[in-house]
C-alpha positions as CSV (number, residue, x, y, z in Angstrom):
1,X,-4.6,-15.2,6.3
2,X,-0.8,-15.7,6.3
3,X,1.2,-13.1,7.6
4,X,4.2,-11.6,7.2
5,X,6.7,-12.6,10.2
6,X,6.1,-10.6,13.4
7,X,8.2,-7.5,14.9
8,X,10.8,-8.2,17.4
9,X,13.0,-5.6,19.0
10,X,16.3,-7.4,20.1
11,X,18.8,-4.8,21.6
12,X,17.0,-1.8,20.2
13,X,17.4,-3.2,16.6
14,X,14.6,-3.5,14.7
15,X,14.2,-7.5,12.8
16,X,11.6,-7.9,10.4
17,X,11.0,-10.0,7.2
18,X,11.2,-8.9,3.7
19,X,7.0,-7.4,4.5
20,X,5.9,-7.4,1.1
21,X,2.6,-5.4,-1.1
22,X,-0.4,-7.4,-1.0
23,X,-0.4,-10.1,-3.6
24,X,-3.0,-10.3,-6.5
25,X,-4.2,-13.1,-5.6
26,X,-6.2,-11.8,-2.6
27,X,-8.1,-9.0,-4.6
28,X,-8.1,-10.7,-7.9
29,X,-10.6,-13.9,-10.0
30,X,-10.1,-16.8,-8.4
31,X,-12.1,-17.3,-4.6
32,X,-9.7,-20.0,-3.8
33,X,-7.2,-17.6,-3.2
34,X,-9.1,-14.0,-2.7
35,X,-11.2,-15.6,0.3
36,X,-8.2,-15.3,2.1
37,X,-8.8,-11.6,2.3
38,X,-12.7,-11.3,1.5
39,X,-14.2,-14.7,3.3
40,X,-17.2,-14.2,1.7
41,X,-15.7,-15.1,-1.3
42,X,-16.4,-18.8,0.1
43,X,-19.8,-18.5,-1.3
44,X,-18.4,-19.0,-4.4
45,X,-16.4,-21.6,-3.5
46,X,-19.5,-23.9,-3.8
47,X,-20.1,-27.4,-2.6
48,X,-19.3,-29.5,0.6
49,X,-15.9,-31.1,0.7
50,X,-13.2,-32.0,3.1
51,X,-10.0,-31.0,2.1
52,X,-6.3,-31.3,3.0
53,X,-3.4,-29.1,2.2
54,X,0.5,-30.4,3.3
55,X,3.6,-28.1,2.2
56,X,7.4,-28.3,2.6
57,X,9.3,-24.9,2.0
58,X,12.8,-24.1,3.7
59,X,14.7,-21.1,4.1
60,X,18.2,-19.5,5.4
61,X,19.1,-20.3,9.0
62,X,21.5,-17.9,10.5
63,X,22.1,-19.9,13.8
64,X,20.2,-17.4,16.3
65,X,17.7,-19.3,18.2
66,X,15.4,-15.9,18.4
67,X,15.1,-14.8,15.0
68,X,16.2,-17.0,12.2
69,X,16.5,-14.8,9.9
70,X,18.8,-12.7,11.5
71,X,22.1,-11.7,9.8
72,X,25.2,-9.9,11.4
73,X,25.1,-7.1,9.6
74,X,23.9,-5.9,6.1
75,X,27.5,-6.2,4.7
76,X,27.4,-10.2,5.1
77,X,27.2,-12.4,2.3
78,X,25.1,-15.2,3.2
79,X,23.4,-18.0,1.0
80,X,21.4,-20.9,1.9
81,X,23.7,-23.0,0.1
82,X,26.1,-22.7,3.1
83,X,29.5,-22.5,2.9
84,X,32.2,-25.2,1.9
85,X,36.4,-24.2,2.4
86,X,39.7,-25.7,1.8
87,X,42.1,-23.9,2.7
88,X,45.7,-22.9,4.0
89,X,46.0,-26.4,6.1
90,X,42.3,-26.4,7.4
91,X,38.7,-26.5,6.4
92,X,35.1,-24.8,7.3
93,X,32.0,-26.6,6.6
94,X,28.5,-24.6,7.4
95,X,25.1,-25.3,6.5
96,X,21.9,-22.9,8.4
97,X,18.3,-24.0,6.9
98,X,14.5,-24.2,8.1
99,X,12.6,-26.9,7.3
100,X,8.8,-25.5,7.6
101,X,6.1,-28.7,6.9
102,X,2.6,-27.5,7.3
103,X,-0.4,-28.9,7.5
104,X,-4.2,-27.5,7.2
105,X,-7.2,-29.8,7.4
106,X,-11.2,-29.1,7.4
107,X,-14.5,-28.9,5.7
108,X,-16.5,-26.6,4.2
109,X,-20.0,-26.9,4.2
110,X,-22.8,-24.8,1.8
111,X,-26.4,-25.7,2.6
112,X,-27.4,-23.1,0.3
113,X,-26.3,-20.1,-2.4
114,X,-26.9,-17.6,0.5
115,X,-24.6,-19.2,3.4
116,X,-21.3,-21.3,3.6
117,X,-18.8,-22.2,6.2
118,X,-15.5,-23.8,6.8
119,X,-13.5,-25.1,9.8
120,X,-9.5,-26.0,9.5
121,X,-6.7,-27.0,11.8
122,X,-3.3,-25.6,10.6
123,X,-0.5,-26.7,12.0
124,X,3.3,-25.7,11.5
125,X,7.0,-27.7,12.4
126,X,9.9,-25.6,11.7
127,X,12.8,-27.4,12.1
128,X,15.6,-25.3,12.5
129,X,19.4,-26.7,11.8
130,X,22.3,-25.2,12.4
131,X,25.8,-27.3,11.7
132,X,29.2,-26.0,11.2
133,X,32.7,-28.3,11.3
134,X,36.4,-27.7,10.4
135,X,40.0,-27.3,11.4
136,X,40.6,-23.9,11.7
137,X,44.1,-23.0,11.6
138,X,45.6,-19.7,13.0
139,X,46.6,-16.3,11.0
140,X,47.7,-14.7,13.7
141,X,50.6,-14.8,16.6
142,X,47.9,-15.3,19.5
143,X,47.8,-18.9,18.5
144,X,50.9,-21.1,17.1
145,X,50.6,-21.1,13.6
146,X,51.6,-24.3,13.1
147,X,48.6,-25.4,14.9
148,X,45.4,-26.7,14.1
149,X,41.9,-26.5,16.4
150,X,39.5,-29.0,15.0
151,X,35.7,-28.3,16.2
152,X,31.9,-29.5,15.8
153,X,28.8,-27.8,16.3
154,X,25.5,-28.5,16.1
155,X,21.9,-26.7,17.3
156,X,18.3,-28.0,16.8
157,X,15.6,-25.7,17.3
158,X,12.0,-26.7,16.8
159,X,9.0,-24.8,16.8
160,X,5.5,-25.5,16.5
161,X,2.3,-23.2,15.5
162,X,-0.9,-24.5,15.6
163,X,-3.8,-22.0,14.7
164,X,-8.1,-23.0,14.5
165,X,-9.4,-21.6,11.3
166,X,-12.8,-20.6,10.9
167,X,-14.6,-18.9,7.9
168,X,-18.7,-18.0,7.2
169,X,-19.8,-16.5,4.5
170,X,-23.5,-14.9,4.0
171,X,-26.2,-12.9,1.9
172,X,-27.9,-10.3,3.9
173,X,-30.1,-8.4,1.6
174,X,-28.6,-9.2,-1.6
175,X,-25.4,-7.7,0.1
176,X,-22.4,-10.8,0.4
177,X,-21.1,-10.8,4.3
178,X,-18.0,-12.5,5.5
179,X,-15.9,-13.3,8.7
180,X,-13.2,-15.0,9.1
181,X,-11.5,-16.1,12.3
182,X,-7.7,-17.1,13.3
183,X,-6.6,-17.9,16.5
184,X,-3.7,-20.2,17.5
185,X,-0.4,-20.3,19.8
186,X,3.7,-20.9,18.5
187,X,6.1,-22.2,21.0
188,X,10.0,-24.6,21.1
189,X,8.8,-28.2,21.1
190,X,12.9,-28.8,21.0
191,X,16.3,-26.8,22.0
192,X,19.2,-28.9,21.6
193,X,22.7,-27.7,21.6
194,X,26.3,-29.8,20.7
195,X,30.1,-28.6,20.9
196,X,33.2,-30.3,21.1
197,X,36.3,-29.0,19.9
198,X,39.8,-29.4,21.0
199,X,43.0,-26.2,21.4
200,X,46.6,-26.3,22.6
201,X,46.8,-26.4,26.5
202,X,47.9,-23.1,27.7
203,X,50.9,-23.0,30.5
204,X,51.0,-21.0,33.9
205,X,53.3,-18.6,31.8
206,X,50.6,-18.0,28.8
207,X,53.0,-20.1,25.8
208,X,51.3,-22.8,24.3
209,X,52.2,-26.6,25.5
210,X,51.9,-29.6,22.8
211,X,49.4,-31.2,24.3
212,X,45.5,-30.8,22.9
213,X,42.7,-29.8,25.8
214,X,39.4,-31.6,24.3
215,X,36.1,-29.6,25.3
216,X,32.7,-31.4,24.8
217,X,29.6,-29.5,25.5
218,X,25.7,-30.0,25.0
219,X,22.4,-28.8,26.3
220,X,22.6,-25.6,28.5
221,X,26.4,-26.3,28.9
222,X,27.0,-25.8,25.1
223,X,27.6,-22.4,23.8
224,X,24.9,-21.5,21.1
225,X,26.8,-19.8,18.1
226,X,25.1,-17.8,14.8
227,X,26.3,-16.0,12.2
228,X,28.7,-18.3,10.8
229,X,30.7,-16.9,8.2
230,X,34.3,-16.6,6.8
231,X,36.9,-14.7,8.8
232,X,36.1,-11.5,10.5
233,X,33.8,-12.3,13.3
234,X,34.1,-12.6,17.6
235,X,37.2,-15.0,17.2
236,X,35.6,-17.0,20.1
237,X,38.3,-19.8,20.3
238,X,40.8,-17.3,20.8
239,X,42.0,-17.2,17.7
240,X,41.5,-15.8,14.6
241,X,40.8,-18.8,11.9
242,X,41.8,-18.1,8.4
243,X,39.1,-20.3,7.3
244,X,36.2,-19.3,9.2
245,X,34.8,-17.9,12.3
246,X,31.2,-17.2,14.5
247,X,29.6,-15.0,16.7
248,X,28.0,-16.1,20.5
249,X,24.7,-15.7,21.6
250,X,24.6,-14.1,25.0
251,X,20.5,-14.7,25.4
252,X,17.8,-16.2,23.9
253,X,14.5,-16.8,24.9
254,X,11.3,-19.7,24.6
255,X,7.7,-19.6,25.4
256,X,4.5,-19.2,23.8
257,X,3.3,-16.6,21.7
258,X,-0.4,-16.2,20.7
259,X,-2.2,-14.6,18.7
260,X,-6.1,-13.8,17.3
261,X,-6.8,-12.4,13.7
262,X,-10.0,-10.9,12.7
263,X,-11.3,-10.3,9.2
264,X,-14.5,-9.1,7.9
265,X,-15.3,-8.5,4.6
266,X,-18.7,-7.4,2.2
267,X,-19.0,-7.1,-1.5
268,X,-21.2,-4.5,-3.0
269,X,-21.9,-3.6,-6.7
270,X,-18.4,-1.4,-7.2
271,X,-16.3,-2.1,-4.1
272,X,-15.5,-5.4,-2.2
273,X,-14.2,-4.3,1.3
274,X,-12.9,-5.2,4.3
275,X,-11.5,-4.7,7.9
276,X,-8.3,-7.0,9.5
277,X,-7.6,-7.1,13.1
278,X,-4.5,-9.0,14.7
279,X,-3.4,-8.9,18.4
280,X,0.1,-10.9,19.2
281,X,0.8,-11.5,22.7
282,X,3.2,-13.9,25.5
283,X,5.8,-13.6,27.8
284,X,8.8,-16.2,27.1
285,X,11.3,-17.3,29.4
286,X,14.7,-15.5,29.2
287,X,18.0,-17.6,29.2
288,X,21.4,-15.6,29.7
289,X,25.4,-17.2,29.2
290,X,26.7,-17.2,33.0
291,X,30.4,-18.5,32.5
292,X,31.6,-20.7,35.9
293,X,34.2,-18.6,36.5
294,X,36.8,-22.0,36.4
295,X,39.9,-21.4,33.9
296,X,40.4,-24.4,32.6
297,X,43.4,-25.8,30.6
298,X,45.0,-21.5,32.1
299,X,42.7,-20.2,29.0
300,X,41.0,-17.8,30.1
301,X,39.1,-17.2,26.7
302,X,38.3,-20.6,26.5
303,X,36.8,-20.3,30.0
304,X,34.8,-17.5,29.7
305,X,33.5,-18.3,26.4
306,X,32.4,-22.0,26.9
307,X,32.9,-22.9,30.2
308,X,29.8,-22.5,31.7
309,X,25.6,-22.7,31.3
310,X,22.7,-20.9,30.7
311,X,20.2,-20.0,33.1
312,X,16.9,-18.6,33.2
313,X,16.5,-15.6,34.0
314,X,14.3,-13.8,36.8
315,X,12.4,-11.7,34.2
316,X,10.4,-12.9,31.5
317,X,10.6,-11.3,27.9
318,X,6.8,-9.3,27.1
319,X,5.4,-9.5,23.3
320,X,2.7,-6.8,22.4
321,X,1.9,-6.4,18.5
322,X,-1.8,-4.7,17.6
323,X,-2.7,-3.7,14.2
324,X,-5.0,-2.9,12.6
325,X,-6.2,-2.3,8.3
326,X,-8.8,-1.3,6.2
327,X,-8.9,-2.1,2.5
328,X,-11.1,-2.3,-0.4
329,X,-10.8,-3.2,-4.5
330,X,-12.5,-0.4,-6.1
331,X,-14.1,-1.2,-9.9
332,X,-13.4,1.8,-11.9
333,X,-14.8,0.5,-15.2
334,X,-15.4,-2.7,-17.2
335,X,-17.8,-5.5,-17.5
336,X,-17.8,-9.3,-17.0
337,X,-15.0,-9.4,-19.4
338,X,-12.7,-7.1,-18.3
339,X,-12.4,-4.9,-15.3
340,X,-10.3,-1.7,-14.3
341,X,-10.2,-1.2,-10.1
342,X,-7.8,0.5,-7.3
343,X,-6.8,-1.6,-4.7
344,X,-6.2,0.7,-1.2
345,X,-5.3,-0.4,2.0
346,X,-4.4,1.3,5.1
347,X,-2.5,-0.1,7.8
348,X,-1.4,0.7,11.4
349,X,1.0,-1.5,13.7
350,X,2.2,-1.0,17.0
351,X,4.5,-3.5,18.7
352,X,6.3,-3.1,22.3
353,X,8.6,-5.4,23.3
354,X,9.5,-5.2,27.2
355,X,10.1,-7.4,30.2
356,X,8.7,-8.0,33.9
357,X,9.2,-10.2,37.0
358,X,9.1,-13.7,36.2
359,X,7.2,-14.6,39.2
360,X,5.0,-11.4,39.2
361,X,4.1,-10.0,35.7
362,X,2.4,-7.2,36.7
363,X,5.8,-6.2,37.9
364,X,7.0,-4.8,34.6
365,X,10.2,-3.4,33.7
366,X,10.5,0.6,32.5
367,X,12.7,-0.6,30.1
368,X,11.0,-0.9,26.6
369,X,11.3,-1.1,22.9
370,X,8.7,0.0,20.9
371,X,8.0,0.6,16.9
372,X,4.4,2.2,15.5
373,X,4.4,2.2,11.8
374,X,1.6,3.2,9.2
375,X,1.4,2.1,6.2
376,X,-0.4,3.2,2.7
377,X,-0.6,0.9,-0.3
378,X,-2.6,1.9,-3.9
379,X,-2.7,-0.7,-6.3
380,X,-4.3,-0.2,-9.5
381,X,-4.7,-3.6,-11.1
382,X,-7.1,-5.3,-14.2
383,X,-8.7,-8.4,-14.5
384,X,-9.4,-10.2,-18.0
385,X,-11.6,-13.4,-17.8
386,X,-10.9,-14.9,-21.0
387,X,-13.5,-17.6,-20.8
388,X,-16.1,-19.9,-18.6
389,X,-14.9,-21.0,-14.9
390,X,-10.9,-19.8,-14.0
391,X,-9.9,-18.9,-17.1
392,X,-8.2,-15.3,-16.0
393,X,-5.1,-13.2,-16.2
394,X,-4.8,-10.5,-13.1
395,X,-2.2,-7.7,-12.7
396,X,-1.5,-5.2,-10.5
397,X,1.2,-2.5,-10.5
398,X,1.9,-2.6,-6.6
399,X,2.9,1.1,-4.7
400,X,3.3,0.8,-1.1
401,X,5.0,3.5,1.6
402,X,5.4,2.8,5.0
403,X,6.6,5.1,7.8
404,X,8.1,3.5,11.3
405,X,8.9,5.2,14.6
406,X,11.0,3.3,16.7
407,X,11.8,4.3,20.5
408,X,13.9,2.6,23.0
409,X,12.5,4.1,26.7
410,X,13.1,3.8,30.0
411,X,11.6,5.5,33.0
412,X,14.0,7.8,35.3
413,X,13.6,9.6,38.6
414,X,13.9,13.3,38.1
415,X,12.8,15.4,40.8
416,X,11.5,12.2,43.2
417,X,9.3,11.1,40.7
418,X,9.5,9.3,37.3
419,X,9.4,10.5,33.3
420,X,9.3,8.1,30.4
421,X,12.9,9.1,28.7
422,X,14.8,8.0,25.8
423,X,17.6,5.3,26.7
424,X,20.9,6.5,26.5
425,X,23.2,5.0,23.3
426,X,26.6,5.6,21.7
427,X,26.7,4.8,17.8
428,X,29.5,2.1,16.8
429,X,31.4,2.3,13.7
430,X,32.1,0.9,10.3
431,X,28.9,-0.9,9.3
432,X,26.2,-1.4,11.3
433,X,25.6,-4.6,13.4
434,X,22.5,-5.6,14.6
435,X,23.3,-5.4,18.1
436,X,23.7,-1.7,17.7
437,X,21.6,-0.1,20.3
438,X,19.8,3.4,19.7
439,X,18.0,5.5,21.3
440,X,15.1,6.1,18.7
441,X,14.8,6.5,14.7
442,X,12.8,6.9,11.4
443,X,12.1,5.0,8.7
444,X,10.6,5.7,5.4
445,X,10.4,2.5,2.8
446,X,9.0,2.9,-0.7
447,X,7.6,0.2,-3.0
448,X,6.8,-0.6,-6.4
449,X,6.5,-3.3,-8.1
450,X,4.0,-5.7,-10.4
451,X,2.2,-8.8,-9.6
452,X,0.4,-10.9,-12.3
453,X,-1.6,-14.4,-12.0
454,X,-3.2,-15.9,-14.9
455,X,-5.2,-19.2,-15.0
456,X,-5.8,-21.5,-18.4
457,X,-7.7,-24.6,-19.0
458,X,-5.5,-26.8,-20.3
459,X,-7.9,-30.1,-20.6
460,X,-11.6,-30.5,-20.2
461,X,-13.2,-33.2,-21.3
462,X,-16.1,-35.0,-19.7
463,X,-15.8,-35.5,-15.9
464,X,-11.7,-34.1,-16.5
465,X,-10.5,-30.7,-16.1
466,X,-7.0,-29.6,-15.9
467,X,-6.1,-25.9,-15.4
468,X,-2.4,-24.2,-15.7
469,X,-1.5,-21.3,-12.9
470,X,1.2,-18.5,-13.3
471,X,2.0,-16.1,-11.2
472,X,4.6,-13.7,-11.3
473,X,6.1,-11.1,-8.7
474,X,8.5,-8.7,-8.5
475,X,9.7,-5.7,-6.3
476,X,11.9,-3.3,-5.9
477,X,12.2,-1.3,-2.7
478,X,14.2,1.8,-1.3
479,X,14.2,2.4,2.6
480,X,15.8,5.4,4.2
481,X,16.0,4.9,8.7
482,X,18.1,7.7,10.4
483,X,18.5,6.8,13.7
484,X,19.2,9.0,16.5
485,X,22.0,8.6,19.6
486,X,22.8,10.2,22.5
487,X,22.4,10.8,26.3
488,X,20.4,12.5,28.7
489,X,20.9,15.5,30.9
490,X,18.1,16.0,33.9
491,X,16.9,19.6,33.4
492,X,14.7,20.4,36.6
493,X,11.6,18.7,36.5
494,X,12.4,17.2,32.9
495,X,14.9,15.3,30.8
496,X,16.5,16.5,28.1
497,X,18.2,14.2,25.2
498,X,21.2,15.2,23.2
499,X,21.7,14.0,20.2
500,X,25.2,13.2,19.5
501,X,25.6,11.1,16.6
502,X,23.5,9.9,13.8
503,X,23.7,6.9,11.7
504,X,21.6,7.1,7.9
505,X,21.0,3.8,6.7
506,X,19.8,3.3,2.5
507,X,19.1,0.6,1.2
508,X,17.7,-0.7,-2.4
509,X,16.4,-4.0,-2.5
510,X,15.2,-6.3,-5.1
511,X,12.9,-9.0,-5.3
512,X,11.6,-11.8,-7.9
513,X,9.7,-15.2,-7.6
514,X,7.6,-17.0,-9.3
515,X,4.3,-19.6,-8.1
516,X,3.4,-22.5,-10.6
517,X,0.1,-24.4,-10.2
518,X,-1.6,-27.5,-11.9
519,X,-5.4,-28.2,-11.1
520,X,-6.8,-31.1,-11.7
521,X,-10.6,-31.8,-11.2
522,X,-12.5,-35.1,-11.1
523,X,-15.6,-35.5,-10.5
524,X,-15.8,-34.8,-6.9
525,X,-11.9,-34.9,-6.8
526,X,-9.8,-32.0,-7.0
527,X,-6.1,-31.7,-6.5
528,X,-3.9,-29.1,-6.9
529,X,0.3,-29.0,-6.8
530,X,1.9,-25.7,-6.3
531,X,5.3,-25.1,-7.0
532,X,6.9,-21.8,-5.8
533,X,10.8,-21.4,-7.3
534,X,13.3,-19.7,-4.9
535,X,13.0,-16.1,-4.2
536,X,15.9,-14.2,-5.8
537,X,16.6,-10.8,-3.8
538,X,19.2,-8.8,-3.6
539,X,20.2,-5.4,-1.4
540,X,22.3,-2.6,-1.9
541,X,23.4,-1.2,1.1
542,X,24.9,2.2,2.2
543,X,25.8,4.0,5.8
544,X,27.5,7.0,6.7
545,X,27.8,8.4,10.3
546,X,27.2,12.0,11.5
547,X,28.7,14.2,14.7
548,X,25.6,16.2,16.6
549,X,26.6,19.3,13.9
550,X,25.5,17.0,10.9
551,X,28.8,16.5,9.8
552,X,30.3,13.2,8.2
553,X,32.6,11.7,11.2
554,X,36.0,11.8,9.9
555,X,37.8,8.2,10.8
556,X,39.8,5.1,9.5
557,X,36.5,3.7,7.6
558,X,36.0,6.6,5.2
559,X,32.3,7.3,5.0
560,X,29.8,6.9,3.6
561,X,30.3,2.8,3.1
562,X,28.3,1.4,0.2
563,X,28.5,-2.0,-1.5
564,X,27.0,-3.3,-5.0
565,X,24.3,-5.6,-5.1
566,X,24.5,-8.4,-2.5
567,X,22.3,-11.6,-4.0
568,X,20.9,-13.2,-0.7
569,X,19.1,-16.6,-0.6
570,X,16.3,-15.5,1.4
571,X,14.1,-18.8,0.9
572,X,14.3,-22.1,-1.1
573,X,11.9,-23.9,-3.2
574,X,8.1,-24.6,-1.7
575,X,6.3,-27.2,-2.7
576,X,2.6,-28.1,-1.7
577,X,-0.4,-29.8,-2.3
578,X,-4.2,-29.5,-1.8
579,X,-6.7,-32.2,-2.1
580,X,-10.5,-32.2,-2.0
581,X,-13.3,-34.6,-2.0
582,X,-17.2,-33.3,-2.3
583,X,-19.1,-35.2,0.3
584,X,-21.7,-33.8,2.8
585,X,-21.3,-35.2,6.3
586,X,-24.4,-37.5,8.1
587,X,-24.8,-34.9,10.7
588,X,-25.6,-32.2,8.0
589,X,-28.1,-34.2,5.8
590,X,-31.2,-32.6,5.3
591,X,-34.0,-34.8,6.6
């Protein structure tokens, strides 16, 4: 089964993708989609064929080698179209997108109504590009403004997954019995890194000669850079461009990352049911900025900024994600025509990012970040079959909540011995960046939306059959976090926290796409093209800042901050295709 994109803790900040309800699809008519979630549904996927599936989707790139989808802050305005500006004497040019191309190849094989069983290889390259270009020119007196710094950038990241796929489906007293099995690895097959720009000389004195210093950087010498966007960032050529402007990354780490999935699944007369097990795991190699030291060209931004290399670390980043859910499709009335059922699941994640000795990884750090969330979802949901084979229309209304602890730890001596304490933190202002450490939160997130997928013959005659899919889905999502900063004060044998400021964090959030799908059978042909159109979502954020009393803090920014609905790009158009061919294999001929 796909999932949604893991949990990462990066500086105490929670990153996660958009994790959605479960789709119709997996509890609904059609077995080439449910068995995703119920494998025994492969039983009535009958026949033995090999088949091959290739898709091409892409997505926004933000330019941090970590997380992709990782923005700034919530206040950004970010599209995957990029950005394109003329202006004032100078340009920006900036484009951020994944390429994903995946591939999934096997057989499934059916010696009977009462068994089946498939094997697939999937594999994943995401091709992660990063480019930005211009001549900035300055808005400000720290730079002549009168002059122009031209620069390049470029960063290739490339990352593989590769996961063995196995399914079996059963009859054990009249009583359908699947299992399916996921297990696989992700790691950087690439990391490449370009820079050059070119800034006024500086002399001894600190004025600005006329003559241009020319800086050209790649690999571990070249600064990575993310979050390109118009002015209002780190200014990291020492002047603030009126056409654009970046942050710098300060770490980053590669390695692989495995995991194991689990699913088991039975069908009885009223319920169809099931259990999902995942476990993440790896330690990555960590890589940190470490500037020379050298001034070069008397600019000491320049220097400390770009002048320089990354180098690995002496402790290795640790990944730990369990979780665990039960679920089940409930028929509360209906027939062979038309059925009325709940869809439940229950769901329970805990992930712990922390780090140990490179050399020694027993030798783990106290330090750690760590989020346990549960998670309820009740779907009711109808099915119509409006004729022989797929010929169907499922909805669902979808209702999800989901409740997240996080808590950033770290062990200290009291007493000549150790306690597991909160980390100390100081809450920044204005919005809130990523970056922003705490010491722990909360997080409630409500959904609701609807999900329908309807499938009509379009042709059939003879040997042909073509079949139309639609599916549609939409969401709308409100999430309330409060997190928590302070400091700690060693009381005896104990530690105490005090809370001194809280941030509250809303957010609405909106979401639409769309999945088109032609089918078209053969003999013992199939092929199917999917087409899914480009997810429109947009958030409304909001933050205000409290003192320890629970009052607003009174400064410059005015709280609480809100802004209207921000449209976000948050992936393109996905395109794929399936093919199959019925064919039983020598080796499992009968005799």
């Amino acid at each position: 089964m796909k999932n949604s994109m893991p949990l990462f803790l990066v500086s105490g900040m929670l990153v996660t993708a958009f994790a959605q309800t479960t789709p119709v699809t997996q509890f609904g008519s059609n077995p080439w989609f449910s068995s995703e979630l119920y494998p025994q549904d492969l039983l009535l996927r009958s026949g033995n064929y090999l088949f091959y599936s290739p898709q091409y989707f892409n997505r926004p790139f933000w330019g941090d080698i970590d997380e992709p989808e990782k923005r700034p802050n919530t206040n950004t305005d970010y599209t995957i179209t990029g950005v394109d500006v003329v202006r004032d004497g100078g340009s920006f040019k900036h484009s951020g997108v994944v390429h994903t191309i995946n591939n999934n190849i096997g057989y499934t094989w059916q010696p009977g109504d009462n068994m089946a069983a498939s094997l697939a290889w999937d594999y994943d390259v995401d091709a992660r590009r990063n480019r930005a270009e211009g001549v900035f020119t300055a808005d400000t007196p720290s730079y002549p403004l009168d002059a122009t710094l031209p620069f390049e950038y470029s960063m290739r990241h490339t990352i593989y997954r590769a996961s063995l796929i196995g399914m079996l489906g059963t009859v054990f007293r009249s009583v359908p019995l699947g299992i399916r099995f996921d297990g696989g690895v992700e790691n950087t097959l690439a990391l490449k890194k370009d820079l050059t720009f070119s800034k006024l000389a500086k002399n001894p004195d600190g004025t600005f000669s006329e003559t241009m210093e020319e800086y050209a950087m790649s690999e571990d010498e070249a600064r990575a850079m993310w979050g390109w966007t118009e002015p209002g960032c780190s200014h990291p050529f020492g002047a603030r461009g009126t056409q654009g402007d970046s942050w710098l990354q300060n770490e980053y780490a590669t390695g692989p990352i495995y995991h194991l999935n689990l699913i088991g699944g039975v069908t009885l007369p009223r319920i169809k049911a099931g259990g999902y097990f995942r476990y993440k795991w790896g330690h990555q190699d960590r890589y940190y900025w470490e500037s020379s030291g050298e001034i070069v060209g008397n600019d000491s931004i320049i220097s400390n900024n770009f002048i320089g290399r990354y180098v690995r670390d002496d402790q290795t980043r640790i990944i730990r994600t369990g979780e665990g859910r039960v679920f089940g499709n409930l028929r509360l009335h209906g027939n062979e025509r038309f059925s009325l059922s709940a869809f439940g699941m229950l769901t329970y994640e805990d992930s712990t990012l922390g780090s140990a000795a490179a050399d020694n990884l027993r030798a783990e750090s106290s330090s750690k970040d760590r989020i346990r969330t549960i998670a309820l979802e009740a779907d009711p949901n109808i099915s119509v079959k409006l004729g022989e084979g797929l010929n169907y229309i499922d909805a669902a209304l979808l209702c999800r909540y989901q409740y997240s602890r996080f808590g950033n730890v770290s062990d200290q001596w009291v007493g000549g011995g150790e306690i597991t304490a909160y980390q100390s933190s100081s809450v920044g202002e204005g919005w809130q960046d990523v970056w922003e450490h705490f010491s722990y939160a909360n997080q409630n997130v409500f959904d609701l939306g609807a999900d329908i997928s309807a499938m009509f013959p379009v042709l059939s005659h003879g040997i042909h059959h073509l079949s139309f899919n639609l599916r549609m889905f939409g969401d709308l999502r409100f999430s309330y976090q409060r997190k928590y900063f302070g400091s700690n004060t060693v009381s005896g044998s104990d530690v105490d926290f005090t809370v001194e400021n809280t941030r509250l964090n809303l957010a609405r959030e909106v979401m639409f796409n769309t999945f088109l799908m032609l089918q078209y059978v053969q003999g013992p042909y199939q092929l199917r093209l999917q087409f899914t159109k480009p997810v429109l979502y947009s958030i409304a954020p909001y933050t205000s800042i409290f003192d320890a009393n629970g009052s607003v803090v009174d400064d410059e920014n005015n709280y609480p901050l809100k802004r209207s609905d921000l449209w976000i790009t948050r992936e393109g158009m996905s395109v794929a295709l399936f093919g199959s061919y019925d064919i039983t294999l020598p080796f499992l001929r009968s005799r």
